[in-house]
DRENKOLRO-743451 format. One record per residue (C-alpha): residue number from 1; residue in three letters; x, y, z. Coordinates in Angstrom, 1 decimal. Example, Ala and Ser with C-alpha at 12.3 -4.5 7.8 and 13.67 -1.06 7.14 Angstrom:
2
> seq  type  c1  c2  c3
> 1  ALA  12.3  -4.5  7.8
> 2  SER  13.7  -1.1  7.1
//
This chain:
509
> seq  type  c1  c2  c3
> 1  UNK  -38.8  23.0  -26.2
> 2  UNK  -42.7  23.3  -26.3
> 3  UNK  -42.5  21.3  -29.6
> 4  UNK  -39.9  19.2  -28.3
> 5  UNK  -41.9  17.9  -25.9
> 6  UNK  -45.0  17.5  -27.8
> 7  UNK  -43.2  15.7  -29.9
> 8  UNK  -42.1  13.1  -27.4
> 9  UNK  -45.3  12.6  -25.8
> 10  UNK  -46.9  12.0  -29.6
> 11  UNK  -44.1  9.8  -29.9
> 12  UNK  -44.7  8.0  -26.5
> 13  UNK  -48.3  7.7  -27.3
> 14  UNK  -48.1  6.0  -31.2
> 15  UNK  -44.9  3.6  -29.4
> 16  UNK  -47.4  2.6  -26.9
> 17  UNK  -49.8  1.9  -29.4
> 18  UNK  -47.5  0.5  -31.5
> 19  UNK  -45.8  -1.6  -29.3
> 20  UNK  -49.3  -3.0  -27.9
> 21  UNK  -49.7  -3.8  -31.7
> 22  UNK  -47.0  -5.9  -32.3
> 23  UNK  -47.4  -7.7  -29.4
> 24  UNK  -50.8  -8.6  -30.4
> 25  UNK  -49.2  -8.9  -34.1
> 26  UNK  -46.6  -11.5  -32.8
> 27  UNK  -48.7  -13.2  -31.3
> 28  UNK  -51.2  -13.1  -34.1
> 29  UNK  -48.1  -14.6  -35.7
> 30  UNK  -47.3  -17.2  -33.8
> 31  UNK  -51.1  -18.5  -34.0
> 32  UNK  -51.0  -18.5  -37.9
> 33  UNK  -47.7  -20.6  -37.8
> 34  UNK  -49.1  -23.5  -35.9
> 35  UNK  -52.4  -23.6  -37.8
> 36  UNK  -49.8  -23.6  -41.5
> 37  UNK  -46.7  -24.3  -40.6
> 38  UNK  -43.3  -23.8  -41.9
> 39  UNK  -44.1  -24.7  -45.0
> 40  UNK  -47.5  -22.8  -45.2
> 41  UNK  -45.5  -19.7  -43.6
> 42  UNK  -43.6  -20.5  -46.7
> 43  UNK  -46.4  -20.1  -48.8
> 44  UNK  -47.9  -16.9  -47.1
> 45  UNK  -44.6  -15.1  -47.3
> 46  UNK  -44.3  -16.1  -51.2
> 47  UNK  -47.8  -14.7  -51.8
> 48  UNK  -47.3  -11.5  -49.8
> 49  UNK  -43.7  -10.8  -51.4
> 50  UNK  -46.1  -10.0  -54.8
> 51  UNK  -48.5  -8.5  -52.8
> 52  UNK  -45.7  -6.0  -51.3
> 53  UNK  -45.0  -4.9  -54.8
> 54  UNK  -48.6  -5.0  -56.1
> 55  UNK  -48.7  -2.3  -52.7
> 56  UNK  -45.9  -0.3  -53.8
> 57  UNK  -47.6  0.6  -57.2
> 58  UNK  -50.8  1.2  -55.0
> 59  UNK  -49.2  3.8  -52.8
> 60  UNK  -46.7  5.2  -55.0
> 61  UNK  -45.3  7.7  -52.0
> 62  UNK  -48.8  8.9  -51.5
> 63  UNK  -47.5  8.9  -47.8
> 64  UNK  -44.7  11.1  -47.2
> 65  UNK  -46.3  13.4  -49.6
> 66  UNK  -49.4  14.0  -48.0
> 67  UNK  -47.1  14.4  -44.3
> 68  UNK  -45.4  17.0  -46.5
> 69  UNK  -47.7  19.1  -48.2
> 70  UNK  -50.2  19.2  -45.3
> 71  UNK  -47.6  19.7  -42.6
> 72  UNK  -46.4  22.6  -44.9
> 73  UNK  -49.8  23.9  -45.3
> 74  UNK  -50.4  24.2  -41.9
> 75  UNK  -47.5  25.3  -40.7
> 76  UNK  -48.2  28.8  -42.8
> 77  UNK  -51.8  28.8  -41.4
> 78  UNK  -53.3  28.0  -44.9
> 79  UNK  -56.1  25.7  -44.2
> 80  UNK  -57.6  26.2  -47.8
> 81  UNK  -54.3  24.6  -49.2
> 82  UNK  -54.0  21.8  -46.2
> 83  UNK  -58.0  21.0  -47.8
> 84  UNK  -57.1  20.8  -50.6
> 85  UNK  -53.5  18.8  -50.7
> 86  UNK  -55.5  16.4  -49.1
> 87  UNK  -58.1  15.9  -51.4
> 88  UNK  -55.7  15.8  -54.0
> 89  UNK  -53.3  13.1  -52.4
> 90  UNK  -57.1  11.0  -52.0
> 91  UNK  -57.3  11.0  -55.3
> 92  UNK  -54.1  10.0  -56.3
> 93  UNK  -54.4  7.1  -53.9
> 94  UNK  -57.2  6.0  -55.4
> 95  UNK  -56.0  6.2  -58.8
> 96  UNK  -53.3  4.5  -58.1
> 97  UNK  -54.9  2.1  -55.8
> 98  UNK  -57.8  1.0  -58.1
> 99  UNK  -55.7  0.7  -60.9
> 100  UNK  -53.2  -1.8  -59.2
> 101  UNK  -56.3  -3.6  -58.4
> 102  UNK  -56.9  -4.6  -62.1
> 103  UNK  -53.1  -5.1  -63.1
> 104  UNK  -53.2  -7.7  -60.3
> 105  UNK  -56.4  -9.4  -61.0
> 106  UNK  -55.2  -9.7  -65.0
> 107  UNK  -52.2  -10.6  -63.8
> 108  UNK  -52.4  -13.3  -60.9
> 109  UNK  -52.6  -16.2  -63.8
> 110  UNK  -49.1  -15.9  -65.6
> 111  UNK  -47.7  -15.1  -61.7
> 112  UNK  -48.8  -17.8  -60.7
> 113  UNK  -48.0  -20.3  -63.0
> 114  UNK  -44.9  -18.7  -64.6
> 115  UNK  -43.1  -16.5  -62.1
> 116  UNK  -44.1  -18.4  -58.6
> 117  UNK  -44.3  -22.1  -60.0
> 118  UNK  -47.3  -22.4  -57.4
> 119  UNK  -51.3  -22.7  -59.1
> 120  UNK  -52.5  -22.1  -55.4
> 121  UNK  -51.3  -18.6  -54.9
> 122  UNK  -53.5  -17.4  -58.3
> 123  UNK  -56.6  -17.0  -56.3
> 124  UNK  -54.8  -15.5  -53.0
> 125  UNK  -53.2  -13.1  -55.2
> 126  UNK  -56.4  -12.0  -56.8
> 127  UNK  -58.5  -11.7  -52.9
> 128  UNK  -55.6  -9.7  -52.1
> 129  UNK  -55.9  -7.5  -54.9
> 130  UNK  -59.3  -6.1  -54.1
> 131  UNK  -57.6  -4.8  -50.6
> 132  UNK  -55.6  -2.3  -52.9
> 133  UNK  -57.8  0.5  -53.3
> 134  UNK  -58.3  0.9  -49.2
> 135  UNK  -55.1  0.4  -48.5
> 136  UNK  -53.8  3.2  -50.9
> 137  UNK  -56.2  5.3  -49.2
> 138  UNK  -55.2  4.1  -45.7
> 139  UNK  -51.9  5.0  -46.5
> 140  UNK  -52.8  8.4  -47.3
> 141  UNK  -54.7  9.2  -44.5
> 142  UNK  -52.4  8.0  -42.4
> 143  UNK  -49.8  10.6  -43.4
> 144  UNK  -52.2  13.6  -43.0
> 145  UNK  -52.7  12.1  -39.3
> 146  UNK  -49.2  12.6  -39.1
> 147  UNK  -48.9  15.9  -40.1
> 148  UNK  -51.6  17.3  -38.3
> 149  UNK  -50.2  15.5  -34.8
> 150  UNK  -53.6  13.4  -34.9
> 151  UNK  -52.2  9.9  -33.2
> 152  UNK  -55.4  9.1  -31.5
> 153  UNK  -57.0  8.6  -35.3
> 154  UNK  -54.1  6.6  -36.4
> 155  UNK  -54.4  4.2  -33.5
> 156  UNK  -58.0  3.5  -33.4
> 157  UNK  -57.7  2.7  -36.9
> 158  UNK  -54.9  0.4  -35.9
> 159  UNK  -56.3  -1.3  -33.3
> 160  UNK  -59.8  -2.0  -34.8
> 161  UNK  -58.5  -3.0  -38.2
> 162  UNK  -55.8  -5.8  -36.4
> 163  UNK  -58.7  -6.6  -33.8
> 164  UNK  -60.8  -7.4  -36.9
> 165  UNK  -58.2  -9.2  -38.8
> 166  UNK  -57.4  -11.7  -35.9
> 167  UNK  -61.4  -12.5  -35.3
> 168  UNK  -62.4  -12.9  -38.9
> 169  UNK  -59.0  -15.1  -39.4
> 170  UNK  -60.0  -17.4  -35.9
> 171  UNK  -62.9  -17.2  -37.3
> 172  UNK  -62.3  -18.2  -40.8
> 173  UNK  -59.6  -20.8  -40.2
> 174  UNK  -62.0  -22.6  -38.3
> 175  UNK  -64.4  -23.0  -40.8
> 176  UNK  -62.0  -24.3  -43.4
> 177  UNK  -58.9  -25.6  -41.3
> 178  UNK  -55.4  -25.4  -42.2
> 179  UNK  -53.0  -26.0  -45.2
> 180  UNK  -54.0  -24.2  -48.9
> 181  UNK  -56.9  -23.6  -47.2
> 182  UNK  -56.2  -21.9  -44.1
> 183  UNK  -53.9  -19.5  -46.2
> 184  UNK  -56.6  -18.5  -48.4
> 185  UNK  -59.1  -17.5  -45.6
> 186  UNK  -55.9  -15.3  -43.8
> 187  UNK  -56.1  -13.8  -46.8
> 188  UNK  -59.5  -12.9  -46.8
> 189  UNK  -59.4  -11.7  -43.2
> 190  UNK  -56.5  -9.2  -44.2
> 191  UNK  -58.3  -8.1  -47.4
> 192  UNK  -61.8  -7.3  -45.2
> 193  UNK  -60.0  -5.7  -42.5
> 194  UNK  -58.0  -3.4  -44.7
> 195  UNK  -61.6  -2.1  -46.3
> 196  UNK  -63.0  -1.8  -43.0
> 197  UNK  -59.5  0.4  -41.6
> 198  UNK  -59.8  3.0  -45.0
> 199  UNK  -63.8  3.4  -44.2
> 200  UNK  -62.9  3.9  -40.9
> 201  UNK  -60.0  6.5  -41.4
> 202  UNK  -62.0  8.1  -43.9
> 203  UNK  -65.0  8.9  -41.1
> 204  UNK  -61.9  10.2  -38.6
> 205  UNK  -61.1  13.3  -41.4
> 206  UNK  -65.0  14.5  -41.9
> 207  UNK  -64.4  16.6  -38.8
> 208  UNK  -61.5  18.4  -39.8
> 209  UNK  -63.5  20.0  -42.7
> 210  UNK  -64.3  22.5  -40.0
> 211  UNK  -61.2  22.6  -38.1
> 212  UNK  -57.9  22.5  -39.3
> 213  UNK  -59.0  22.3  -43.3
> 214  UNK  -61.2  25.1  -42.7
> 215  UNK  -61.0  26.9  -45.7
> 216  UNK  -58.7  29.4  -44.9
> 217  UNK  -55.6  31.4  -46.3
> 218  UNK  -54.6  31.4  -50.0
> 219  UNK  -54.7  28.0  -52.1
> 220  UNK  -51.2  27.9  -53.5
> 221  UNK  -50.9  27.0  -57.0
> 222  UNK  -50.0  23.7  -59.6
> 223  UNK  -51.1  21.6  -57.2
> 224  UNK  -50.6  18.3  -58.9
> 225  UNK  -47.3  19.4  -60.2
> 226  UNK  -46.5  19.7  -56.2
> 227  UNK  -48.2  16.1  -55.7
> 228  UNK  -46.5  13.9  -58.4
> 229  UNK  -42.8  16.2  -57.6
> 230  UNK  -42.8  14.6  -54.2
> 231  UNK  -44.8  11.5  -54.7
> 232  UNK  -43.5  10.3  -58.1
> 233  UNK  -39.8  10.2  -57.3
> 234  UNK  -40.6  8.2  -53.9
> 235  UNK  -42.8  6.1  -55.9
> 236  UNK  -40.4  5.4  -58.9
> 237  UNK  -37.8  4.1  -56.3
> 238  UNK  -40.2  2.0  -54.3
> 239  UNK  -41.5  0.6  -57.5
> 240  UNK  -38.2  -0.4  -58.6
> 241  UNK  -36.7  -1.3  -55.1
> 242  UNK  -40.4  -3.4  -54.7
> 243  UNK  -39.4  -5.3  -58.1
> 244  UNK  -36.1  -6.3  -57.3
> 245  UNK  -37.3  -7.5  -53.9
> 246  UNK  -40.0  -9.6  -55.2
> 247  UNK  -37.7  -11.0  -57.5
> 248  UNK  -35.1  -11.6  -54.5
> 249  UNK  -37.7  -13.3  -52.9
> 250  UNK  -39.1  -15.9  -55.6
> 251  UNK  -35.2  -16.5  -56.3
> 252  UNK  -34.4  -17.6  -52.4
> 253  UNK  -36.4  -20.7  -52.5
> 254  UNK  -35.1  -21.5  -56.4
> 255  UNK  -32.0  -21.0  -55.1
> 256  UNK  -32.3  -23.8  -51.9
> 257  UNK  -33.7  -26.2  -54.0
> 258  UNK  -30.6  -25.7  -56.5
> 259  UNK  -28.4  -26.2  -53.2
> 260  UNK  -30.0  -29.5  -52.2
> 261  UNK  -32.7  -28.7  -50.4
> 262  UNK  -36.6  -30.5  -51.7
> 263  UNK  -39.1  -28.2  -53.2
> 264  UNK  -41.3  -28.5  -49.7
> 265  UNK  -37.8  -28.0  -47.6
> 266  UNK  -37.0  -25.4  -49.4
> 267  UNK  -40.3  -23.4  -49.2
> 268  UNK  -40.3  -24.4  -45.4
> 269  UNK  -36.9  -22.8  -44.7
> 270  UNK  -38.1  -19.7  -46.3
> 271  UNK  -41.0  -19.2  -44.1
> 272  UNK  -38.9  -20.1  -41.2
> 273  UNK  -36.6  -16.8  -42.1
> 274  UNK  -39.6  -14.5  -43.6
> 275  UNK  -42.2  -15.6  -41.7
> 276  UNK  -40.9  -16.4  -38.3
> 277  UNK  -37.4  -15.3  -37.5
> 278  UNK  -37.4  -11.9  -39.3
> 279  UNK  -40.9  -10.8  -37.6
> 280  UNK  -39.0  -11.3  -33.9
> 281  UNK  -36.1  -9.2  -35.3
> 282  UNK  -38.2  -5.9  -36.2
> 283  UNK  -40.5  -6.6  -33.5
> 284  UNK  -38.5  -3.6  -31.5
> 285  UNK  -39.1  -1.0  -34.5
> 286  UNK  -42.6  -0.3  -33.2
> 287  UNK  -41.4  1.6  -30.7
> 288  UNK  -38.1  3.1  -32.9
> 289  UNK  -41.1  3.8  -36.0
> 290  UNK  -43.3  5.7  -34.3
> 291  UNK  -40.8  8.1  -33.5
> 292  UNK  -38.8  8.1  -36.8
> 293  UNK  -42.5  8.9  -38.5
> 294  UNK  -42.9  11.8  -36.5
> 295  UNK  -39.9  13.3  -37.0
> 296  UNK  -40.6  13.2  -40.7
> 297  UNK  -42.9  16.3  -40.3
> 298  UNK  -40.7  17.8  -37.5
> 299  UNK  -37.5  18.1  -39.7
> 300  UNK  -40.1  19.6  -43.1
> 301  UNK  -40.6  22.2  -40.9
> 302  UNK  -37.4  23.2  -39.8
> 303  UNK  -36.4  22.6  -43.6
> 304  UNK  -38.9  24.9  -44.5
> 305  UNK  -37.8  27.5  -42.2
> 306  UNK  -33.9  26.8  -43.1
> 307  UNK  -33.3  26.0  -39.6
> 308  UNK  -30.2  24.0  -39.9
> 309  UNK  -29.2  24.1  -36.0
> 310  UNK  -32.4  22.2  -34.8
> 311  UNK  -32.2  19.8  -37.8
> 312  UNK  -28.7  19.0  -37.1
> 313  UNK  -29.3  19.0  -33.4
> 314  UNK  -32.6  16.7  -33.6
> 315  UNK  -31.0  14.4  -36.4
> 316  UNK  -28.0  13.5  -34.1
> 317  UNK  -30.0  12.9  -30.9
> 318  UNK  -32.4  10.7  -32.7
> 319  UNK  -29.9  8.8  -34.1
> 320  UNK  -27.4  8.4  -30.9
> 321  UNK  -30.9  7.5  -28.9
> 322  UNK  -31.3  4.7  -32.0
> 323  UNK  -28.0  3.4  -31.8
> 324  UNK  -28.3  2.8  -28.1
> 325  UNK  -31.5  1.6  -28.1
> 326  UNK  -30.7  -1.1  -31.0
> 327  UNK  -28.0  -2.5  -29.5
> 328  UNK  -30.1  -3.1  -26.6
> 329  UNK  -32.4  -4.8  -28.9
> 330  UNK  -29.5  -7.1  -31.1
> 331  UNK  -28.0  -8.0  -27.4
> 332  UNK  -31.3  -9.6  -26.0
> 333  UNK  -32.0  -11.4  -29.2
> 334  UNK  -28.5  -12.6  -29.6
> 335  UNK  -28.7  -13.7  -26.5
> 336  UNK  -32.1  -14.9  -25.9
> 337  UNK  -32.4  -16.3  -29.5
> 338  UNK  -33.1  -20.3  -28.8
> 339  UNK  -35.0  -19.4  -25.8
> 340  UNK  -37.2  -16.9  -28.1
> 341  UNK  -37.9  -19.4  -30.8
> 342  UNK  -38.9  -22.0  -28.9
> 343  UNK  -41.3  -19.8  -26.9
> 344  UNK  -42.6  -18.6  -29.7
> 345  UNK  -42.7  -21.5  -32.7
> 346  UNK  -41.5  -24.5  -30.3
> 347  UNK  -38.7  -24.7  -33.0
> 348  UNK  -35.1  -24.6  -32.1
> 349  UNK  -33.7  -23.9  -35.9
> 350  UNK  -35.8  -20.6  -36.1
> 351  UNK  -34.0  -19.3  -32.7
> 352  UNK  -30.5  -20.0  -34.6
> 353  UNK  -32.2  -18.2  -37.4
> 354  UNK  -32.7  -15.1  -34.9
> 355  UNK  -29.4  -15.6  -33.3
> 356  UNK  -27.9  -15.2  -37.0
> 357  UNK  -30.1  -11.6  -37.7
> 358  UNK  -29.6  -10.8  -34.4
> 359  UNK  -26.1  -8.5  -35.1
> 360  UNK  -27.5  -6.7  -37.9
> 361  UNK  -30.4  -5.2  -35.7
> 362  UNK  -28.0  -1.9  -35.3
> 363  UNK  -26.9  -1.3  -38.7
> 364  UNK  -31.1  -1.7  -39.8
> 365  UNK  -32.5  0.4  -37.2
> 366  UNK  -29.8  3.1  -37.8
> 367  UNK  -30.5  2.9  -41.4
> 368  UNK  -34.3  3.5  -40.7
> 369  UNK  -34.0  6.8  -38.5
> 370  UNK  -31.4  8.0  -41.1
> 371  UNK  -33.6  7.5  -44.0
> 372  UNK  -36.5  9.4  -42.2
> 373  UNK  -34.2  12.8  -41.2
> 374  UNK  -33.2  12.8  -45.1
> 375  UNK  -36.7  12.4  -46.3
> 376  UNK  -37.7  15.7  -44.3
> 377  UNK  -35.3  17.6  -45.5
> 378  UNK  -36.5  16.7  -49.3
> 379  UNK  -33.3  14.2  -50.2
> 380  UNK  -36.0  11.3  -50.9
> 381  UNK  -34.4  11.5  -54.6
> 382  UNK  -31.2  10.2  -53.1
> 383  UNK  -33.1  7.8  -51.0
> 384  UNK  -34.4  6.3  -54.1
> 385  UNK  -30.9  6.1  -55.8
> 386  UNK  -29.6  4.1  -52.7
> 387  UNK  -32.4  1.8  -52.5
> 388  UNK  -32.2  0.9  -55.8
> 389  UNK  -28.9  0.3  -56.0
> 390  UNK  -28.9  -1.4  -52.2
> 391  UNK  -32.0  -3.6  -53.5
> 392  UNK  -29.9  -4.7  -56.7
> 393  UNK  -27.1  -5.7  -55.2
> 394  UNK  -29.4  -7.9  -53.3
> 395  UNK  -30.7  -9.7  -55.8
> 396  UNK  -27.5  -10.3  -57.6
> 397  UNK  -25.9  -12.0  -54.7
> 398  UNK  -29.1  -13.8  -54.4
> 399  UNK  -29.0  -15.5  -57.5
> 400  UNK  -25.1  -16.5  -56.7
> 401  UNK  -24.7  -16.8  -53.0
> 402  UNK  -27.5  -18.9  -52.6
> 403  UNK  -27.3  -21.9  -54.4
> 404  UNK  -23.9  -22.2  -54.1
> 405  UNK  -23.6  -21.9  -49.8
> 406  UNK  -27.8  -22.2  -49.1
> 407  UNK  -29.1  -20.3  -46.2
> 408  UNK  -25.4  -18.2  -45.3
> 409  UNK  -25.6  -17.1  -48.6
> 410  UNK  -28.7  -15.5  -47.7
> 411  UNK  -28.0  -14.2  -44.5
> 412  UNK  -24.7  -12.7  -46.2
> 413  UNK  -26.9  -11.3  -48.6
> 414  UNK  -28.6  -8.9  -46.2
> 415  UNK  -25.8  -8.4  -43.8
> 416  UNK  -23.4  -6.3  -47.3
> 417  UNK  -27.0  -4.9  -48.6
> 418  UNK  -28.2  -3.6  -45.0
> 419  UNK  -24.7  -2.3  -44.2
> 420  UNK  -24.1  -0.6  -48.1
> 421  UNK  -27.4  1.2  -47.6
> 422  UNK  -26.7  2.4  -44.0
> 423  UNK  -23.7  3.5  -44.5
> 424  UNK  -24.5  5.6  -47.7
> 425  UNK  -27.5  7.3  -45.8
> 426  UNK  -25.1  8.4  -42.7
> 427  UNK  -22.5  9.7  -45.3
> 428  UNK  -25.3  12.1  -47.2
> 429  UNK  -26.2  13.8  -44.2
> 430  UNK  -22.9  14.3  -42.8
> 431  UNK  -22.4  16.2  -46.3
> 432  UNK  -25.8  17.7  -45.7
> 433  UNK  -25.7  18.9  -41.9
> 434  UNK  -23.0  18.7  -39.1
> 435  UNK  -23.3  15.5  -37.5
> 436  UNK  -22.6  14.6  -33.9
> 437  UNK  -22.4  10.8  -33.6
> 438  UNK  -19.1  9.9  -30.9
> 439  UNK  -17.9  6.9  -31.7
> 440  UNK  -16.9  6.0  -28.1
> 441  UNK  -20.1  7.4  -26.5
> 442  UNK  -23.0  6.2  -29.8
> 443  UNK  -21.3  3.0  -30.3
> 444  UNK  -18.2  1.6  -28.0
> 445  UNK  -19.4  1.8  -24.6
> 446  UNK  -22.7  0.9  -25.5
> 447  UNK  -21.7  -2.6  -27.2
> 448  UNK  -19.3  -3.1  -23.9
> 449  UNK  -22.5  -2.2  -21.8
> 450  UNK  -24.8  -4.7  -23.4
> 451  UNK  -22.2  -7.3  -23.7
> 452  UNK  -21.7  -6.7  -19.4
> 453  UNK  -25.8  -6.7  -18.7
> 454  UNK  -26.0  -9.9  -20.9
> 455  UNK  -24.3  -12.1  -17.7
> 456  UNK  -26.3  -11.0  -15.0
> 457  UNK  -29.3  -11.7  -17.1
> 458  UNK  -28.1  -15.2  -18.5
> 459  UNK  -27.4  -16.0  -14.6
> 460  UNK  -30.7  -15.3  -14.1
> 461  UNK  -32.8  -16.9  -16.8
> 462  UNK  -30.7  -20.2  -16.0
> 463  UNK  -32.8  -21.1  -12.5
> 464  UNK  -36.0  -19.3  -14.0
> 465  UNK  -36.0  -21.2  -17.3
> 466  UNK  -38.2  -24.2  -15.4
> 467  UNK  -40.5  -21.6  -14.9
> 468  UNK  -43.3  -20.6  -17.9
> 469  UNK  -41.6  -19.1  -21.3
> 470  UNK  -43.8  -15.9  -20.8
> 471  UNK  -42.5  -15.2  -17.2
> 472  UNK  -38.7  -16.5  -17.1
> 473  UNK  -37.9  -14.3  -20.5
> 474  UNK  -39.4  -11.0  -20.0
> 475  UNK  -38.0  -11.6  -16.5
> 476  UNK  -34.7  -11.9  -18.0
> 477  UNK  -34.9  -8.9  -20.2
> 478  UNK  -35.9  -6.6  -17.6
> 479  UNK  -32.6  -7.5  -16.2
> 480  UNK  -31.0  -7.0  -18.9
> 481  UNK  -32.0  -3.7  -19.5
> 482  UNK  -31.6  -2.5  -16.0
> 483  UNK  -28.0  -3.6  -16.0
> 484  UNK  -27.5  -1.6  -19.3
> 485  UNK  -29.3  1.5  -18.3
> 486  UNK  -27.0  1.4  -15.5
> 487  UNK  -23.9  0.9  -17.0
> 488  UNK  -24.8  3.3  -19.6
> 489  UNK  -25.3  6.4  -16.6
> 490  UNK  -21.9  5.0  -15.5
> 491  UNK  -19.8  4.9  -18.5
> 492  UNK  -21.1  8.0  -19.6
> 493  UNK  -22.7  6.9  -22.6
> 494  UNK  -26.1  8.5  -21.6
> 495  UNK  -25.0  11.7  -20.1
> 496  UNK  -26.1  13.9  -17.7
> 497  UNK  -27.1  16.2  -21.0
> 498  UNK  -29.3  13.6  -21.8
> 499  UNK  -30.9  12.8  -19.0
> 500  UNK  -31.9  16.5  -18.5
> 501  UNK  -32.7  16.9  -22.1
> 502  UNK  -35.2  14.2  -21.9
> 503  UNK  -36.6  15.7  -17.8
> 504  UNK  -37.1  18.8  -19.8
> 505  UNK  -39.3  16.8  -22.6
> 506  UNK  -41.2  15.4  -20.3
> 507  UNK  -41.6  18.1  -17.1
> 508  UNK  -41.4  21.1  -19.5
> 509  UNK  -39.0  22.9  -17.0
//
């Protein structure tokens, strides 16, 4: 219970963070898409779609692997092993990171020109590319911080690196304005402030050379063998998955334009769903994320100690507590969905957008705490397989769907991918541990609860809507989720179990 709880208040503390994050990254958002619009959002989302895959290579699964080995390491007490997995996971970053660096500066010309049909995005792609390298490393620093139970580090990082994103891009934009412009020096802002994040992470470790990587214990041996084992696999599927993204993603506006739709339309209604809607829809995963990262480390080590009680027993509540916590999430957007977009973007088409996503928030979030539990117990190999497979399926419907029915093609698209992967991911751990997921009690009752809070809380937003955006709506949601958390304790959907499960975490009694 000790580690229980310690768990919950890490995971408290990075949701906090987190959640103050993507606040300040939603709003962040909302900022950039009045100074570009639709159609620069458009633009943005077409450069970082390259970008994404350029930062697949970089990372290559540098991540969970240094959660893994470190976690592992001191979990045994071996501190001269934790030292070292470390050092050797910074290396690999940077190997990896430097040398995507020059495949994307050599590259940005022919992507430009024969893959993007855009001559602007050559020199964004190419600022972006000298972010690589300290992102890599970022990334890698960011799992040791997990594995040692460090959140502090991993949120002053955060929060300096965003802080100094937003001023330099204010800063930037106003020196050079909107349009082609105002998405270069974005750009630029990202690019500095990742540099200035992987400096700053890199300072946080110094004083662990005398604490927990104190040289201590036996080294154990084949060390890069261990590395590339766990890293390469992750890495082979994320490159591949990142591909056939990317490739989804140049094909969406190809395919509205085939549909009808003007080359500026069609790059407009793109950035409406990739860079407006979508950001509102996994908005609520800051707080889910933090917590699904932390039980990475948490379900290694039972792994490790074959401990298949707690991992069954962990992997069930975690994904019971995400079920009723996303439908939560799906019901307010669903229902709040105009209201949101025209709070946020003043555009009524990019609430429908949310409204449409909306439904799908469950089988995503699911699919996301499911995918953690199986990556702790070492099934990241079967992860890759699904993702693959889940990622071309995608892009095949992509390239039919969507010039034949426009944006519903689309949104079909990731409804049968999303719900292909998810399900796939619950049906290997029920064949790996034993599973306790009621589908009265997980699902049901929850659905029927949200769908009951959701009156109360339209009742209410009605006479409040003539009051500010950022007063009648979180007004309404708090409503919301009061009526749910009370219909939940009624129904019996969150148990008495539960309730003293989570005093427990919290009192330590």
């Amino acid at each position: 219970m000790r580690k229980a709880k310690q768990f919950i208040i890490n995971g408290l503390a990075v949701s906090g963070v987190a959640l103050f994050l993507r606040f300040v990254g939603m709003a962040f958002n909302v900022y950039v898409s009045s100074v570009l619009g639709a159609q620069g959002m458009g633009l943005l989302s077409l450069v970082n779609s390259v970008y994404t895959l350029a930062l697949t290579l970089a990372s290559s699964g540098i991540n969970l692997t240094c959660t893994r080995l470190c976690a592992q390491a001191l979990e045994q007490k071996r501190g001269k092993e934790a030292r070292r997995a470390l050092f050797g996971c910074v290396l690999y970053s940077l190997l990896f990171g430097f040398f995507s660096m020059f495949l994307l500066l050599g590259l940005s010309k022919p992507i430009a020109f024969g893959v993007l049909g855009e001559a602007r995005t050559k020199g964004y792609l190419r600022v972006l590319a000298l972010s690589l390298p300290a992102t890599a490393l970022s990334s890698c620093l960011a799992g040791y911080f997990t594995a040692i139970r460090k959140v502090s580090r991993s949120a002053i990082t955060s929060i300096l690196s965003q802080g100094v994103k937003i001023a330099l891009t204010v800063f930037l934009v106003s020196l050079f304005g909107g349009g082609s412009a105002g998405v270069g020096a974005i750009l630029l802002a990202s690019c500095l402030s990742e540099i200035l994040g992987a400096l700053l992470s890199a300072l946080l470790c110094i004083p662990d050379l005398k604490g927990e990587l104190r040289p201590v214990g036996s080294a154990l041996p084949h060390l890069p063998a261990r590395i590339c084992g766990i890293a390469l696999p992750v890495a082979f599927a994320a490159w591949v998955r990142s591909a056939l993204v990317s490739a989804e993603h140049v094909l969406i506006p190809k395919g509205l334009i085939k549909y009808g739709a003007g080359s500026d339309s069609a790059l407009a209604t793109y950035g409406m769903m990739h860079g407006m809607a979508l950001p509102v829809i996994f908005f609520p995963t800051a707080i889910l994320s933090s917590f699904t990262s932390l039980l990475i480390p948490e379900i290694s080590r039972f792994h490790a100690e074959n401990k298949q009680e707690e991992i069954s027993a962990s992997a069930s509540r975690m994904l019971r507590i995400t079920l009723l916590y996303s439908i939560a999430c799906a019901a307010i957007l669903l229902f709040f969905a105009e209201p949101f977009g025209v709070a946020l973007y003043r555009s009524l088409p990019t609430g429908k957008m949310i409204a449409l996503f909306a439904p799908l928030i469950p089988v995503m979030y699911l699919d996301t705490a499911a995918d953690s539990v199986l990556k702790g117990m070492g099934e990241q190999v079967y992860c890759m397989k699904i993702n693959i497979i889940d990622a071309a399926i995608s892009l095949i419907l992509v390239y039919f769907l969507v010039p034949r029915i426009g944006v519903a093609g689309y949104v079909l698209t990731v409804f049968l991918s999303e719900c292909f992967n998810t399900v796939f991911s619950i049906l290997r751990l029920c064949k790996k541990i034993k599973l306790s997921l009621p589908l009265l009690s997980s699902l049901i009752l929850p659905v029927l609860c949200a769908i009951g809070a959701a009156f109360p809380a339209k009742g209410l937003y009605a006479p409040l809507s003539t009051l500010p955006a950022f007063l009648s709506l979180p007004l309404a949601c708090l409503v919301f989720l009061a009526f749910y958390c009370f219909l939940l304790s009624l129904t019996g959907a969150f148990s008495k179990n539960d309730k003293r499960y989570f005093k427990r975490l919290l009192t330590g009694k």
